[in-house]
C-alpha positions, -999 to +999 in steps of 0.1 A: -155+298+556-179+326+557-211+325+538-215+359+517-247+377+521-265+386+494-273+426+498-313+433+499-334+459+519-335+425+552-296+433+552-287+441+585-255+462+592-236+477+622-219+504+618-192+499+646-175+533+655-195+568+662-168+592+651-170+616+620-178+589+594-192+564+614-222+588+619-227+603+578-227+565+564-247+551+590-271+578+581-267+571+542-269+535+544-299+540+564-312+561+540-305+534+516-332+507+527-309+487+549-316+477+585-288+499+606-280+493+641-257+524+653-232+542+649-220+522+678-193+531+698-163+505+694-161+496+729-194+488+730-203+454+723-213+442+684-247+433+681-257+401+656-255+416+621-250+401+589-224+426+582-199+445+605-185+480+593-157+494+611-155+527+613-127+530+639-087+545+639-066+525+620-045+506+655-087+496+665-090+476+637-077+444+646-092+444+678-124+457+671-130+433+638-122+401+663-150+412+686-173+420+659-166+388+644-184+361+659-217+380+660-214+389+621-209+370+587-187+396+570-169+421+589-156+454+568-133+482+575-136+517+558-096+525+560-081+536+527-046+524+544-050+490+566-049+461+543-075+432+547-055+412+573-080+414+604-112+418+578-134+406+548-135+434+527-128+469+525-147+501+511-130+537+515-156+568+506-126+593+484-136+621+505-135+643+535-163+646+562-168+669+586-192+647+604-227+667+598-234+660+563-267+643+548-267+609+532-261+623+498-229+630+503-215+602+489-231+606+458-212+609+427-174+604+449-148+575+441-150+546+468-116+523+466-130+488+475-112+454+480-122+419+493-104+384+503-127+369+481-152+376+448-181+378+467-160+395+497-154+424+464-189+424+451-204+432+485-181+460+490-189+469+454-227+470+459-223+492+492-204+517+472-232+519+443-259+519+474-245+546+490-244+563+452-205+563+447-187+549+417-164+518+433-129+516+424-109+486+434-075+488+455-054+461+466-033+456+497-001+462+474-013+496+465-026+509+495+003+530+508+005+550+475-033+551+472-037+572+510-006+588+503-018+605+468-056+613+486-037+626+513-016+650+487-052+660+476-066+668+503-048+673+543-019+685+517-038+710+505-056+724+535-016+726+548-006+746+515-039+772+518-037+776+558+001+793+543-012+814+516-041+827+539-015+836+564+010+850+541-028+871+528-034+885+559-008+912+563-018+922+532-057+928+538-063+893+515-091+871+530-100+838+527-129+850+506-106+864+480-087+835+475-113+813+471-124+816+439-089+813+429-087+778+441-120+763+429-114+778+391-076+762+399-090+728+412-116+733+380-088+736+356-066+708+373-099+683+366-101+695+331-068+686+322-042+682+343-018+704+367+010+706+339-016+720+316-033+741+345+001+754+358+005+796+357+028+817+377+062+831+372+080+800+381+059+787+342+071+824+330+103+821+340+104+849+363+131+844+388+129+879+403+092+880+410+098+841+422+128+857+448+108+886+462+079+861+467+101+840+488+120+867+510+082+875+520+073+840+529+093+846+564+090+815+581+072+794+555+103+798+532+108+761+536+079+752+523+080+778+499+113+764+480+101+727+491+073+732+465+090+756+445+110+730+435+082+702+432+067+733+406+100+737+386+099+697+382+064+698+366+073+727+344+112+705+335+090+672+329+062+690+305+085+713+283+069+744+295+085+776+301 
């Protein structure tokens, strides 16, 4: 059995993995008052810590967390996917990094957390609040619909803009002028909802402007109908129309 340690300013913890994220909340925890050795690279080898927080791809972490083990007291993974078989506890920042972002970054964002144990939760707990998030837990049963719906909210919709900045371009449209339309659109979505938010001819009921949209979607017409139809649904469900 592991002894859990309490969290002060003395805590030591290793970030173990120098990619994207490895970097930003080795920074912010830094930045935090705790004693930080790294980011590390994973194949380098784990110094004494009392905690170990991998920041590696998903297939690292088994390996990875049974070399970090015997030279730290809890060993943590930052996945939003990998359940808590090879670790202690878990804490995954709801957000996307590009890598060069400042400590605050974490401030005010969801963190899903989980541990084996109480204390195994409360550490993860009191990262997240260090770091300036608001903690939300996750179990290993809901994991796969947990990545799966922040990976609808975010890779999802980078996939659905990179189509309507190249169906824009023929037509003189920038990403500039689009935009605006997506923030007031995410705005509206976070007020109250996409059924509520929802406009277009699709709501209206406009099959012909909905047709001639799609014959100019060339090559992206299957992912025009794909959410087309995902669009009709939300309409169907919420009696609009």
């Amino acid at each position: 059995m592991h002894s859990t340690p309490a969290l002060t300013p003395d805590t030591t913890i290793a970030v173990i993995g120098a990619g994207r994220l490895g970097g930003v909340l080795a920074r912010a925890l830094r930045a935090a008052g705790f004693d930080v050795r790294g980011p590390l690279r994973r194949e380098d080898r784990a110094p004494d810590a009392d905690i170990a927080l991998l920041c590696v791809p998903d297939s690292a972490i088994p390996a990875v967390a049974f070399a970090a083990r015997p030279h730290a007291r809890l060993v943590g993974h930052v996945s939003g996917a990998t359940p808590l078989t090879d670790v202690d506890f878990s804490i995954h920042p709801l957000q996307t990094f590009t890598g060069s972002e400042g400590p605050d970054v974490f401030r005010g964002i969801g963190a899903a957390i989980d541990g084996r144990s109480d204390g195994d939760r409360e550490v993860a707990d009191q990262l997240a609040r260090a770091l300036g998030a608001t903690p939300f837990p996750v179990d290993d049963a809901h994991r796969a619909e947990y990545h799966a719906a922040a990976s609808f909210a975010s890779n999802f919709v980078l996939t659905v803009l990179d189509a309507a900045e190249r169906l824009g371009r023929d037509a003189g449209v920038e990403r500039a002028h689009l935009a605006p339309l997506v923030r007031q659109t995410v705005d509206n979505w976070a007020a109250s909802g996409a059924a509520s938010a929802l406009t277009g001819p699709i709501v209206r009921g406009d099959d012909d402007t909905v047709a001639r949209q799609r014959a100019a979607s060339g090559d992206l017409q299957p992912l025009f109908d794909a959410l087309a139809t995902a669009t009709r649904d939300i309409v169907s469900r919420e009696g609009r129309g």
